[in-house]
N, C-alpha and C positions, 0 to 999 in steps of 0.2 A: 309248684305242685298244687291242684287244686283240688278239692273234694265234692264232687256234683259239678265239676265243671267251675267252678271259681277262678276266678285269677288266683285268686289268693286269699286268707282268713279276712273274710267280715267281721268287723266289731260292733258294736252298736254305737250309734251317734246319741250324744247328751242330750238334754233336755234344749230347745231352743229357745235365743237371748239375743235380744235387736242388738245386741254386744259382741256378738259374734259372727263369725263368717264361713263358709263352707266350703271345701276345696280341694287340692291334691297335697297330699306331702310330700311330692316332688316340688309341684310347680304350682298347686291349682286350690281353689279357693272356692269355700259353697259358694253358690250366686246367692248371694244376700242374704244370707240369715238374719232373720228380724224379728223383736219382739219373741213371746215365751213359743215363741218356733217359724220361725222361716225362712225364706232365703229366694234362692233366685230360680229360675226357672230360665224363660227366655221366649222372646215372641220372635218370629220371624215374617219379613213380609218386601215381596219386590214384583213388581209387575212384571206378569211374564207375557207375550208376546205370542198371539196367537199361530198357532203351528198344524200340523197335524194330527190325527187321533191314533194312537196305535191299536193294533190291533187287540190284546189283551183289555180289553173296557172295563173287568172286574176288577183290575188291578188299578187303585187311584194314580201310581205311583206313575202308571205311564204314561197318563191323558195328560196332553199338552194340547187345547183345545181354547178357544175365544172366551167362551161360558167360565170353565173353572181356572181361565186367567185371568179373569176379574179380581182385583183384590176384597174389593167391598163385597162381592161374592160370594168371598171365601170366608171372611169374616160372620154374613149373616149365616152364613150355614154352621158355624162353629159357637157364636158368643153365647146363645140362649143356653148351650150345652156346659160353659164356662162358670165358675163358682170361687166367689171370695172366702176365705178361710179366716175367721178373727181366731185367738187366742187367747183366754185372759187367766192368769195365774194369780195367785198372793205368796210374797215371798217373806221369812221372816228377814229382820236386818235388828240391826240396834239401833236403829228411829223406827222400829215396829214394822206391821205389816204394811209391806207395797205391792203395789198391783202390777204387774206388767204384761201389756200388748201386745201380741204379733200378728202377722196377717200371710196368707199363702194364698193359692191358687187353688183348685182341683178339678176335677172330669166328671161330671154328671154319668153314670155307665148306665142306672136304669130309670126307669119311669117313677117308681115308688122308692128313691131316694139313696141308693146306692152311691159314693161318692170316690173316686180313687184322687190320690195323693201322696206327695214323699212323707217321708216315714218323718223324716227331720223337722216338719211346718208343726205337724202335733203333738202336744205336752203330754205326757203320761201320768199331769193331773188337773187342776184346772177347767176351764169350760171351753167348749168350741162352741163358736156360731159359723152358720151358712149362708151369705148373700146371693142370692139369684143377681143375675145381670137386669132383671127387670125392679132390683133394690128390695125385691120380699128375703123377710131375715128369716133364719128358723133359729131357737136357741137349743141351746143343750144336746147337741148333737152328739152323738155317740162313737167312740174309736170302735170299730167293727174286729179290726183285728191289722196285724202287721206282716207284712213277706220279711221272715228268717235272713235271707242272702241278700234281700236290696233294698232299696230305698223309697220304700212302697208303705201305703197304709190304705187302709178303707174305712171311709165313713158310714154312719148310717141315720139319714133320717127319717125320723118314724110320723105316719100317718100321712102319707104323698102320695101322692098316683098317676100327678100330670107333669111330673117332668120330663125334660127332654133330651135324653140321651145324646151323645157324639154317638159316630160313626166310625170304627177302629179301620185301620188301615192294615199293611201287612210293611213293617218294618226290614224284614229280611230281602224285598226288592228297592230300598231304595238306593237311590243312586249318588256316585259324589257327583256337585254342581248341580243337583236340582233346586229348583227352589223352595222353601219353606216356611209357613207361618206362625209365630207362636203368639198364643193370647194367655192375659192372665192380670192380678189384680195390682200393678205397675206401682210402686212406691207405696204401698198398703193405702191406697184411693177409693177401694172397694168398686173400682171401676172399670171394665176389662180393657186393656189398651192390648197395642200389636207392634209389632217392628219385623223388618224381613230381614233375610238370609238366604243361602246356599247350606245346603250338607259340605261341609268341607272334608270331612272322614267320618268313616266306620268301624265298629271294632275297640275303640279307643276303650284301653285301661287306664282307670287314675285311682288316688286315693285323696277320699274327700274328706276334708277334717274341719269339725267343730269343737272347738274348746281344744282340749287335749287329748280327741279321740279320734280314732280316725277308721272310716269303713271304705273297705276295697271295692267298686265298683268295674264293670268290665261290659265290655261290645258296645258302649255307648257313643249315641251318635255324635259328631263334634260340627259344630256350626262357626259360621262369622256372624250370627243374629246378635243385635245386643240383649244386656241383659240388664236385667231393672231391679230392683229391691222388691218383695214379694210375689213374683210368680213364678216362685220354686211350686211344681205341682202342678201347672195347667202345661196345658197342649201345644206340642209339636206337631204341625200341620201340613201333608200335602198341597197341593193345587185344588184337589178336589174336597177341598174339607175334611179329610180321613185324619184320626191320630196317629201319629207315626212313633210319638213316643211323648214320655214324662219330665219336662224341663226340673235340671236339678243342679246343673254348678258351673263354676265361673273360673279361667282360669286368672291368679292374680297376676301373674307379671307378663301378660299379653294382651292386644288386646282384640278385643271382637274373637274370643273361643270358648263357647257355652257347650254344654252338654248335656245329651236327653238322653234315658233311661228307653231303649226300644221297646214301645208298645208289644211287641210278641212276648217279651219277657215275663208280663203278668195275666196273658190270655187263657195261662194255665188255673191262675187261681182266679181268674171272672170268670172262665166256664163253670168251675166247682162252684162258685159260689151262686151265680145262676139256675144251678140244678139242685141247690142244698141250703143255699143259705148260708154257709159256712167257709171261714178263710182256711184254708188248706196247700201247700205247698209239696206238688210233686218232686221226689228225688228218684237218682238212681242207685246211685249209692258205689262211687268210685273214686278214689285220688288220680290225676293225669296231670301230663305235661302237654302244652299246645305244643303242635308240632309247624314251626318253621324252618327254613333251610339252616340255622345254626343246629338246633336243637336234630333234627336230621344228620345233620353230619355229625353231632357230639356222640349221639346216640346207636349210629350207623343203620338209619333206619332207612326205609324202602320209598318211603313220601316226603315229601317237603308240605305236605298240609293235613290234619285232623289230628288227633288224641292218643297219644301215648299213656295207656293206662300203667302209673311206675307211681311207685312211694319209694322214697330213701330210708325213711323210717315208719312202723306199723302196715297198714293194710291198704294195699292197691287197691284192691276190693271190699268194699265192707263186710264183715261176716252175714250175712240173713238178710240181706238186701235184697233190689230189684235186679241188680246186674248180676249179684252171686247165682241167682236163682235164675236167672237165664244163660247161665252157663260161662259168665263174661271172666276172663282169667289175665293175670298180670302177663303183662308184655301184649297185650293183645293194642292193634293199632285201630281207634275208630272212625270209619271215613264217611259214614252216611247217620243221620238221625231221621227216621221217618222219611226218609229218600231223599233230604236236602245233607249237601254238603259242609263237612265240620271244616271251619275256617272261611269257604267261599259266604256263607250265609247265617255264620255265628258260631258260639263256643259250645261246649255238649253242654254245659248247664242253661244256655240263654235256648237252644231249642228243645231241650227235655223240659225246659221250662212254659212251654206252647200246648203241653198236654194236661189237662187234669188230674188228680189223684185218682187212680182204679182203672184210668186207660192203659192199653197196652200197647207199645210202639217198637215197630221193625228198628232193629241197629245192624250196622252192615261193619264189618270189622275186616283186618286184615288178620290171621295168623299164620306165621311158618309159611308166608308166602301166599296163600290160599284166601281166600274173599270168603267168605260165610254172613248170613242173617241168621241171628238171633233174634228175639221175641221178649221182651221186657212190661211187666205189668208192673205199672208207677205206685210207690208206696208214699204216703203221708211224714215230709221231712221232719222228724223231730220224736216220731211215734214206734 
């Protein structure tokens, strides 16, 4: 049962400790937590073999073309955008105060210093620094604020104007076996390295554990890229340079299966924050079950794919919510988000998660047989 579309309760993840590692508590393991916050992320990179163009050009996802099968290519259009994350804490012990290091990755999002990154590379006290890939530091950089449900943070440095953005991609068309690149600041070097991969799956549910904590993550992409100690937080990369999502964990008793946080997931709180300045997290406000052919047949429902709005215990619906208020009622099944497909193209909370706070977005449901659209105006998670 999820609430906004979850797999499952998020917890928040500890303070990070080069002593620790990040992962599933099934199987999976942070990619690298290091020092007073990090961990692994993951580059990806394989030459790919010049083809043809498809026709969709807007869409990076689907250009298999000479140009952006270039590695080094792909690379210059990505690293300027790429960002080393230092860490430095003081911790008390009984030989006194000790300092300790960590280093992560992150995403350049705007020109005047906007920075996106996992939630888990930053201390909630201590100091951050910023390394550009061309070695300019900033210090004291400031936590912007944190995404509630994932493993996202935003930085903020003040008084910039000429950085240089990535280029976001659309995560919801990527495919398995394409190729992909991830960059990031590889064994805390402060130096962006790469390695390639394929998408090997999508969709993927884990839970990532640091220390003795552990946060449910969900729709994430799963890769064969390796994965390196500090570039938890830089980019998951297209062919065409686009981000496709947020490198953030490793699984431990496999090997070559990283995991990226799909770029669309946080497109909701960069819009917001692009228009406001402010970190804000749209909900809709429901508990569900994904609906696959088990959960169908348990259930004796009508689809074998989208969202069975159901709680066993408390409220299907939130009271005073966006879905209350649009009319959204328990047992109802939901098959469309803004006209893409729940299951073929992610969970209701990974594309309610594509909207800003205050937007309003078409939900397409089944009930009592019947298909209906409703109209949902997105509220601010938490408020």
């Amino acid at each position: 049962m999820k609430q906004d579309g979850q797999e499952s309760v998020v917890s928040k993840v500890s303070k990070p400790s080069h002593k620790v590692r990040y992962g599933s508590l099934l199987f999976l393991i942070l990619a690298l937590c290091f020092g007073a916050g990090l961990g692994g992320g993951y580059v990806a990179f394989q030459l790919y073999p010049p083809t043809t163009v498809v026709d969709r050009t807007s869409d990076g996802n689907a250009i298999v073309n000479g140009e952006v099968g270039n590695i080094s290519g792909v690379v210059e259009k990505i690293s300027a955008s790429v960002v080393s994350i230092i860490t430095t804490e003081q911790r008390g012990s009984l030989f006194g105060n000790q300092v300790e290091e960590g280093a992560g990755s992150g995403i350049i999002l705007t020109n005047d210093g906007w920075i996106l990154t996992n939630k888990h590379v930053v201390s909630d006290s201590g100091q951050l620094s910023v390394i550009l890939s061309d070695g300019t530091v900033y210090e004291n950089v400031k936590v912007a604020g944190k995404d509630p449900l994932n493993d996202l943070a935003f930085l903020k440095i003040s008084g910039v104007k000429n950085l240089k953005p990535a280029k976001l991609g659309d995560s919801s068309t990527v495919r398995i076996g394409q190729t992909v690149v991830a960059v990031g600041n590889s064994l805390g070097e402060f130096q962006n390295t790469v390695t390639s991969g394929i998408i090997s799956g999508t969709g993927r549910p884990i839970y990532a554990k640091e220390g003795s904590k552990v946060e449910a993550l969900t729709d994430l992409l799963q890769t064969d890229a390796a994965i390196n100690p500090g570039n938890s937080g830089g980019p998951l990369v297209n062919l065409s340079g686009q981000v496709i999502g947020v490198n953030t964990a490793i699984a431990e008793d496999a090997q070559s299966i990283g995991f990226s946080i799909p770029i669309n997931s946080a497109k909701g709180i960069i819009k917001h924050l692009k228009s406001s300045g402010k970190i804000a997290r749209a909900y809709l406000g429901i508990n569900y079950i994904t609906i696959n052919p088990e959960v169908a047949k348990e259930y004796e429902l009508p689809v074998k794919k989208g969202a069975y709005v159901f709680a066993e215990k408390g409220q299907s619906v939130i009271g005073d919510s966006p879905a209350q208020k649009a009319g959204i009622k328990d047992g109802d099944i939901i098959i469309k988000i803004g006209g893409l497909a729940v299951g073929d193209k992610g969970s209701v909370a990974s594309l309610v998660s594509e909207y800003a706070t205050g937007e309003t977005v078409e939900i397409t449901l089944l009930r009592d047989g019947d298909e209906q659209v409703v109209k949902a105006t997105l509220e601010t998670y938490g408020q």
